[in-house]
C-alpha positions in Angstrom: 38.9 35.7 -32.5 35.7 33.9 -33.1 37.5 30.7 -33.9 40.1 30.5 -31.2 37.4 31.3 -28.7 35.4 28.0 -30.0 38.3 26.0 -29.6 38.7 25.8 -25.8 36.0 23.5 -25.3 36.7 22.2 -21.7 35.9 18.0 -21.5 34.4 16.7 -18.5 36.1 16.1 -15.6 35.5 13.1 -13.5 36.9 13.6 -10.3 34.0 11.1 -8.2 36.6 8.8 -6.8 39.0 11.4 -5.5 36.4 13.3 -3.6 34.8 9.9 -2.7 38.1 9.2 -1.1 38.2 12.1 0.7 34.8 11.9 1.6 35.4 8.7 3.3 38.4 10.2 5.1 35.7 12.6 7.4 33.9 9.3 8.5 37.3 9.1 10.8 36.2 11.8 12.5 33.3 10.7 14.1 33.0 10.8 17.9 35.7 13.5 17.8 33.7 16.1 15.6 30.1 16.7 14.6 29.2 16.3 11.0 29.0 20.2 10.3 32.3 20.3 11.1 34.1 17.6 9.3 35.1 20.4 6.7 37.0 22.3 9.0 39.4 19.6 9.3 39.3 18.0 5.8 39.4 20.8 3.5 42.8 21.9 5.4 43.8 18.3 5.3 43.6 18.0 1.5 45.5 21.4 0.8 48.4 20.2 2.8 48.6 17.0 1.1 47.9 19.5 -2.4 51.3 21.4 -0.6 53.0 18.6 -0.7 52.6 16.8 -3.5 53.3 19.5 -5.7 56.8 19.9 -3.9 57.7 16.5 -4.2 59.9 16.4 -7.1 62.1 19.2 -5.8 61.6 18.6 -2.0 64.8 16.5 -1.5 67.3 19.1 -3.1 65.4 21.6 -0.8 66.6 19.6 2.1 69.4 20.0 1.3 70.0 23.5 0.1 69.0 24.5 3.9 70.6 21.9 5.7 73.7 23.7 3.8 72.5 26.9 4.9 69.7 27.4 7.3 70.0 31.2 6.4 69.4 30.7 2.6 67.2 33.3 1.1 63.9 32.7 0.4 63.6 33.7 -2.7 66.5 31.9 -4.1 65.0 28.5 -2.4 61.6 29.5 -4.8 64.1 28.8 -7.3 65.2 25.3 -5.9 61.3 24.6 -4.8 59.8 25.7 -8.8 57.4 27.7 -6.9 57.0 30.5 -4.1 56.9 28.0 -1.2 58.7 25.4 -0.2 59.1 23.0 2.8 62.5 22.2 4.6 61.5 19.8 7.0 62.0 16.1 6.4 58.9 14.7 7.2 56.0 14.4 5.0 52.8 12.7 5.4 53.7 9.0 5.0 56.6 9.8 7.4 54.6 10.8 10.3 53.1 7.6 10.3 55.8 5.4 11.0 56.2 7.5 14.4 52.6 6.7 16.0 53.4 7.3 19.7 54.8 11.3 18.4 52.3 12.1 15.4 50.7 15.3 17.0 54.1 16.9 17.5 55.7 15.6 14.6 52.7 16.6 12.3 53.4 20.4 13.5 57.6 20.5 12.9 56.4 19.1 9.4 53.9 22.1 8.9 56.7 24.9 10.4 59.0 23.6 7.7 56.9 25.3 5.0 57.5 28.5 4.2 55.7 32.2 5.3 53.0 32.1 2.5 52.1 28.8 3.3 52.3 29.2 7.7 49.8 32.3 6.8 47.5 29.7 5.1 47.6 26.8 7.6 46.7 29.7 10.4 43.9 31.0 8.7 42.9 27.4 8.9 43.8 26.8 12.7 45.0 23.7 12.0 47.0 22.9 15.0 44.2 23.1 16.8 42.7 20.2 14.7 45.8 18.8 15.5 45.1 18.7 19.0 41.9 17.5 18.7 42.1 15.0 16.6 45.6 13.6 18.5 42.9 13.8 22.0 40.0 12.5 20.1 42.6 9.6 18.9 42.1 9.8 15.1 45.1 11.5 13.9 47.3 9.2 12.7 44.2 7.5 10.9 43.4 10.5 9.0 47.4 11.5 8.3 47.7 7.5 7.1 44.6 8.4 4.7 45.8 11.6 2.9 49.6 10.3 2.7 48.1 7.7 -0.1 46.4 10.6 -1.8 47.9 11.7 -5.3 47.1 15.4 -5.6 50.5 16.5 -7.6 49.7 19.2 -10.4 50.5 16.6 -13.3 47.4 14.7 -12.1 45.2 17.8 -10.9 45.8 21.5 -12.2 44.1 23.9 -10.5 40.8 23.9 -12.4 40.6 20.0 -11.6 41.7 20.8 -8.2 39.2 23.2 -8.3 36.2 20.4 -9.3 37.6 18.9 -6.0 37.3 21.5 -3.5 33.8 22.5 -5.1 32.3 18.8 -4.7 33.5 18.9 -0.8 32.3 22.1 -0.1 28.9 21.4 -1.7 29.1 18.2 1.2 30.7 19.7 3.7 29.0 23.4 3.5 25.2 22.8 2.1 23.9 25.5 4.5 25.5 27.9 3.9 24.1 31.3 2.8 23.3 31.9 -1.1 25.3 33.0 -3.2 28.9 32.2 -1.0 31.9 29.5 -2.4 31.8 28.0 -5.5 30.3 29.1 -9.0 30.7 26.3 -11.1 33.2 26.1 -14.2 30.5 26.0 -16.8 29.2 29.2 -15.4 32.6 30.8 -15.4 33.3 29.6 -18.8 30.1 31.3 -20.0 31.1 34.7 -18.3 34.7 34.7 -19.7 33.4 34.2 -23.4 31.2 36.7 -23.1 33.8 39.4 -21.8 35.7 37.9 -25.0 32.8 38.6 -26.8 33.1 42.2 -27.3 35.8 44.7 -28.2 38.6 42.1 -27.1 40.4 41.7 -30.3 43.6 42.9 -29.2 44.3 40.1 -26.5 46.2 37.4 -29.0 48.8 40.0 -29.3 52.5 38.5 -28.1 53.2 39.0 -25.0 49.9 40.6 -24.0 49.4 41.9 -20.4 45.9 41.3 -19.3 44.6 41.8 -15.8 41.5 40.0 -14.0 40.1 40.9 -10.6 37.4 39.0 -8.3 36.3 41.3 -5.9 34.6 38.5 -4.0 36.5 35.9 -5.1 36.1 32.7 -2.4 38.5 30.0 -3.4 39.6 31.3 -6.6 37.5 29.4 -8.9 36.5 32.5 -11.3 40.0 33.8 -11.6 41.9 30.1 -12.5 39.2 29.3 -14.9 39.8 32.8 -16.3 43.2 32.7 -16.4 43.1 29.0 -18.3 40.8 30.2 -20.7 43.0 33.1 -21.6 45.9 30.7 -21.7 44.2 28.6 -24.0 43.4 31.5 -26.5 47.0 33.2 -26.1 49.5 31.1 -24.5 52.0 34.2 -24.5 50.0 36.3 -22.7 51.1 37.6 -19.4 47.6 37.0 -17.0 47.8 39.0 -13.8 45.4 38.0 -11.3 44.0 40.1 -8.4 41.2 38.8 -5.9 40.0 39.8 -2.6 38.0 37.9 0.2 36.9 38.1 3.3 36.2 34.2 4.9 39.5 33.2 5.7 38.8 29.5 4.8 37.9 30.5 1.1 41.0 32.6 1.2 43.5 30.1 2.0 42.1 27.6 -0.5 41.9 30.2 -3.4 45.9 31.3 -1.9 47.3 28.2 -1.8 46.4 27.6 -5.4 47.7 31.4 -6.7 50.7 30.1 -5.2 51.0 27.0 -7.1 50.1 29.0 -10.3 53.5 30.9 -9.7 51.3 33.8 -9.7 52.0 37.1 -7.6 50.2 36.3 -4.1 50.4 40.3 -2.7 47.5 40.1 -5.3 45.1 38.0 -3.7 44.3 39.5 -0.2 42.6 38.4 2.3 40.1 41.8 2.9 36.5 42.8 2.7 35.6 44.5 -0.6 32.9 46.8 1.1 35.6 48.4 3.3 38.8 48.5 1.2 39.8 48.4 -2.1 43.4 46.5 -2.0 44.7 48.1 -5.7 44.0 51.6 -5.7 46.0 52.6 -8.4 45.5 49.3 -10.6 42.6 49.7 -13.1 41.3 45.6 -14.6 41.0 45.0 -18.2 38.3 42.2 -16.8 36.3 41.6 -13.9 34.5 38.5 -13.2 32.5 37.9 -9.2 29.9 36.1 -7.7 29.1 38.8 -5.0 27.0 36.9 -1.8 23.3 37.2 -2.6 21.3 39.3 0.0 24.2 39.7 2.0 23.6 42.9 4.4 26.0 45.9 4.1 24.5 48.1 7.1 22.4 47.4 10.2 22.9 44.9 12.8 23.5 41.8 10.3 26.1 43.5 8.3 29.7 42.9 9.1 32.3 44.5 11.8 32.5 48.1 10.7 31.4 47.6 7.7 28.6 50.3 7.1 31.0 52.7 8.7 33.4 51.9 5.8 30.6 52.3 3.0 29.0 55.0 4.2 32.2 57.4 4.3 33.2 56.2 0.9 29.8 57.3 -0.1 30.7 60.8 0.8 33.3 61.2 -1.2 30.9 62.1 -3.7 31.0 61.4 -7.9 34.4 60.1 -7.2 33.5 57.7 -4.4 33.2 53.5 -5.5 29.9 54.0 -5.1 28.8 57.6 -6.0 25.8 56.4 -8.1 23.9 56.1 -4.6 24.0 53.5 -2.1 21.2 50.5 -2.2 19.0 49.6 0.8 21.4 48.2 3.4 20.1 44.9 3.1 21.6 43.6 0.1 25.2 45.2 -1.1 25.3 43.8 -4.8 24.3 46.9 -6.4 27.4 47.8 -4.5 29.8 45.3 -6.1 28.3 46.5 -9.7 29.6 50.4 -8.9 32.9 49.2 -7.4 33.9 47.0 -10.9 32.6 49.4 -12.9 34.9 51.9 -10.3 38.3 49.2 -11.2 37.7 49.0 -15.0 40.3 50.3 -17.4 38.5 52.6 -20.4 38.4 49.5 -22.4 37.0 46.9 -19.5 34.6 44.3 -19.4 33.0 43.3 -16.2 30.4 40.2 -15.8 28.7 39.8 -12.3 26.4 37.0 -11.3 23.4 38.7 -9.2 20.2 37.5 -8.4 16.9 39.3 -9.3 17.0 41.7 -6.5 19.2 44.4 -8.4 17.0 44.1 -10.7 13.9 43.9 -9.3 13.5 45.8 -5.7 13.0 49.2 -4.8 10.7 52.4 -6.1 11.6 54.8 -8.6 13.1 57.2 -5.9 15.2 54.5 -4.2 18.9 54.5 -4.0 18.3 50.9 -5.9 16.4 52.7 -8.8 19.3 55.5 -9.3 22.3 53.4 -9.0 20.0 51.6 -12.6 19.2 54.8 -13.7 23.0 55.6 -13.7 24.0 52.0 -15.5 21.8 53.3 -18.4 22.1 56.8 -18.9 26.2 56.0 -18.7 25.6 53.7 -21.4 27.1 51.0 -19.1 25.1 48.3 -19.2 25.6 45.9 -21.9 24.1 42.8 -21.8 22.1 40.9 -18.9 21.5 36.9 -19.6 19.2 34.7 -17.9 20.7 31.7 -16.7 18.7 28.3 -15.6 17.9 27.8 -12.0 19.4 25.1 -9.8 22.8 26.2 -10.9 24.6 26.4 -7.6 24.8 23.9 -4.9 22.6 25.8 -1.9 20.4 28.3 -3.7 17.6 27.3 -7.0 17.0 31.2 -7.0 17.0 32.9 -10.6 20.3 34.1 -11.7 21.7 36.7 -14.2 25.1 37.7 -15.2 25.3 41.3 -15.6 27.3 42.2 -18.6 29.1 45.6 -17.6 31.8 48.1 -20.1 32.7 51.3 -20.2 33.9 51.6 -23.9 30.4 49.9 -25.9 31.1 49.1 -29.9 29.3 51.7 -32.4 26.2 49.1 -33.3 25.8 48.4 -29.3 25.6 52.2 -28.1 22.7 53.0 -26.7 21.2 49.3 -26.2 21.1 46.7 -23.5 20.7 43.2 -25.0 18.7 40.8 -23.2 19.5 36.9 -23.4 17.2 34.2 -22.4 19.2 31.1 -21.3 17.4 29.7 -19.2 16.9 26.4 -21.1 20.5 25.4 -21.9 21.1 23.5 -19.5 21.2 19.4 -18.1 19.9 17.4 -15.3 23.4 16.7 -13.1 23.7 14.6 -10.4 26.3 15.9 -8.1 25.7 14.6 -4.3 23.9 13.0 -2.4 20.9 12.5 -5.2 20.2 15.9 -5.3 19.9 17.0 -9.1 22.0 20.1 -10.2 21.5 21.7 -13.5 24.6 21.7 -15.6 25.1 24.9 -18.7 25.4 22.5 -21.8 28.8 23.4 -23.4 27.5 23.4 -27.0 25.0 25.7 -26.4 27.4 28.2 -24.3 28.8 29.0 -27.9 25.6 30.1 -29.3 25.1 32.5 -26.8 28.6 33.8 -26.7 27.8 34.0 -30.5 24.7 35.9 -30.1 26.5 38.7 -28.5 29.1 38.7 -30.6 27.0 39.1 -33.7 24.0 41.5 -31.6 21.0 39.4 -32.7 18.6 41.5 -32.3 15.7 42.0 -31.5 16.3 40.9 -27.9 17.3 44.6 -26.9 15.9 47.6 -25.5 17.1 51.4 -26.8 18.1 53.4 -23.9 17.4 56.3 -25.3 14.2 55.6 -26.9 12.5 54.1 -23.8 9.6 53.4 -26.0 10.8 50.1 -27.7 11.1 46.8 -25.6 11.1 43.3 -27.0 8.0 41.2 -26.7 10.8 38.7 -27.7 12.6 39.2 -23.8 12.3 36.1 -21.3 9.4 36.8 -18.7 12.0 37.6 -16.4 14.3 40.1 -18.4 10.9 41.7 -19.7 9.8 42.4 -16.3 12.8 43.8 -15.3 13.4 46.0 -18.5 10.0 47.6 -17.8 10.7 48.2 -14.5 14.1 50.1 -15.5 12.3 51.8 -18.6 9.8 53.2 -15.7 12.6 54.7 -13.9 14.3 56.3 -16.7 11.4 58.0 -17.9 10.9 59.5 -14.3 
């Protein structure tokens, strides 16, 4: 296991001129849209030209299965197509452009040729309305021209490099946006999926293995490709089931659009808010991997549409509830996230969850923050927490952590939480704009996957003999072990 984990080692991707490209491509929209909005117009943009050039190869005999039959049956056309969508009208991009004077109307017979999955996307994204603009503001066929020379087919771009492309626009497009919301970059992912692998996950190179993942809050998809690649990589004949949810409907069509490419099952990615509904009920996750918003408000008058409604009757379903360990102040719903993978996990899960130090950190020994931590250890749930660098993500340089979560801890881990200080592994990266980002360095993800693997000790604390914490901890961890130490012994 140890050695096939170390082999995946993911080489840089260099995807500057692409997204330079595209980049350029929003400086057509001036005069017709402000700045902070160019993304609502290039983002869709760039997954319709993703669309279609992934359907290229098989587009023509697509044609001409409906022109055959109009009536032909979807699913027998995902044959035709190689994937579950397909597009049956004969325009594409380029085509639109050699009809100048009829572009706008055009532009939208093109985009009803695709298929249901697909229209669901391009609504979520309201793109005829861009349409409309842009055809008024006088730009369309300028930005059309532009993305009809773009080469985003999968042999040049699978989804994690796709991914690396939505990421750097959203980081331009989106910089004010609130913590903790879109991307988590690939090295962090990597560094969460190795860690699940860490542990207790010997039996996944078996042939044919089924494995599930679920992102409760999983934006464009990022988590649950690089998951699903990094599985691949360690058992190609394993069948990797992915389930997400999210609420923004842009991140939702991005991470859709590319579940769709990935052939994989798309009832499984829903577009839903995890604080009111859990979308698989009866479907327990061998691994969970999120990014839950940081500081995001699940009651009061910030908090979403119904949403403390939802919460707070789940709550009163009692031990059995998603959240019966207590409910945190209404302010910030991570400690919320943390009950509901612990809710999805099969006996033999792993869960890891990027928080920030508010979970750990805020609220008195009597708060509902305090029991929901006093549950985690006195369940033996908590496994590991790991420190991470700041400046890892695009619009926040808080402190970090990913939460290590199981419900099924090895015989030398029982009883212990192992602390991690990583908050040196990383590199100066310059992403945008000359803004430096720090970047995990790959070679030293290993060790710390390592260190898990092989419990080097003494950066631990012994839940049931609250006496003993490591003088060895990061300042951070320290201060938060402490702090939960305090609370157990209450």
């Amino acid at each position: 296991m140890e050695k096939t984990i170390a082999t995946w080692d993911e080489q840089p991707i260099d995807i500057t001129s692409e997204a330079n490209f595209i980049w350029g491509i929003a400086k057509k929209l001036r005069g017709t849209y402000l700045p902070d909005k160019y993304g609502d117009v290039i983002i869709p943009m760039t997954i319709i030209r993703r669309f279609e050039s992934v359907l290229k190869p098989t587009k023509d005999k697509v044609i001409a299965q409906f022109e055959a039959m109009p009536t032909y049956p979807a699913r027998a056309m995902y044959k035709i197509s190689g994937y579950q969508f397909y597009n049956t009208s004969k325009f594409d991009l380029a085509e639109l452009c050699n009809d100048p004077d009829n572009i706008a109307a055009n532009f939208k017979a093109y985009l009803n040729g695709f298929s249901a999955d697909v229209q669901e996307i391009l609504q979520n994204l309201d793109i005829e309305s861009h349409i409309n603009k842009m055809d008024k503001g006088g730009c369309l066929y300028s930005v059309v021209k532009a993305f009809s020379e773009l080469d985003l087919s999968v042999e040049k771009f699978d989804s994690i490099k796709m991914g690396y492309i939505f990421e750097n626009l959203i980081a331009r497009f989106y910089q004010n946006v609130e913590a903790g919301q879109f991307y988590t970059g690939r090295d962090i992912i990597r560094l969460c999926v190795s860690l699940l692998l860490a542990e207790g996950s010997d039996d996944i190179t078996e042939e044919n293995k089924v494995i599930t993942v679920l992102d409760q809050a999983c934006g464009t998809g990022g988590m649950l490709s690089t998951a699903y690649s990094y599985l691949k990589n360690i058992n190609p004949t394993a069948n990797v089931h992915l389930f997400g949810q999210e609420l923004m409907g842009q991140s939702y069509a991005i991470g859709l659009a590319e579940m769709l490419i990935k052939n994989q099952n798309i009832d499984n990615f829903r577009h839903a808010d995890t604080l009111q509904v859990d979308c698989f009920p009866n479907q327990k996750m061998r691994y969970i991997l999120e990014n839950p918003p940081f500081g995001t408000p699940w009651g009061g008058d910030d908090a979403k549409k119904d949403q403390e409604e939802a919460v707070k009757e789940e709550y009163l379903k009692g031990e059995n509830s998603r959240w019966g360990a207590g409910l945190p102040k209404s302010n910030d719903s991570q400690l919320l996230f943390v009950q509901s993978a612990l809710n999805k996990l099969e006996k033999n899960g792993r869960a890891a969850i990027i928080e920030n130090g508010s979970p750990l950190f805020t609220g008195g020994t009597s708060s509902g923050e305090s029991q929901v931590r006093r549950w985690l250890l006195e369940n033996d749930y908590l496994d590991a927490i790991v420190a991470l660098p700041t400046d890892l993500f695009y619009n926040t340089s808080l402190a970090t952590y990913i939460w290590i979560l199981t419900k099924d801890k090895s015989q030398k881990r029982k009883g212990k939480v192992q602390f991690i200080d990583a908050t040196n592994i990383y590199e100066n990266h310059l992403v945008i704009r000359n803004v430096n980002f720090h970047q995990l360095t790959e070679k030293r993800l290993r060790n710390y996957t390592l260190t898990i693997r092989k419990m080097s000790f003494p950066k631990f604390m012994i839940t049931q003999n609250l006496s003993i914490v490591s003088t060895q901890l990061c300042n951070r961890c320290s201060g938060a072990m402490l702090l939960m130490t305090s609370e157990l012994k209450q």
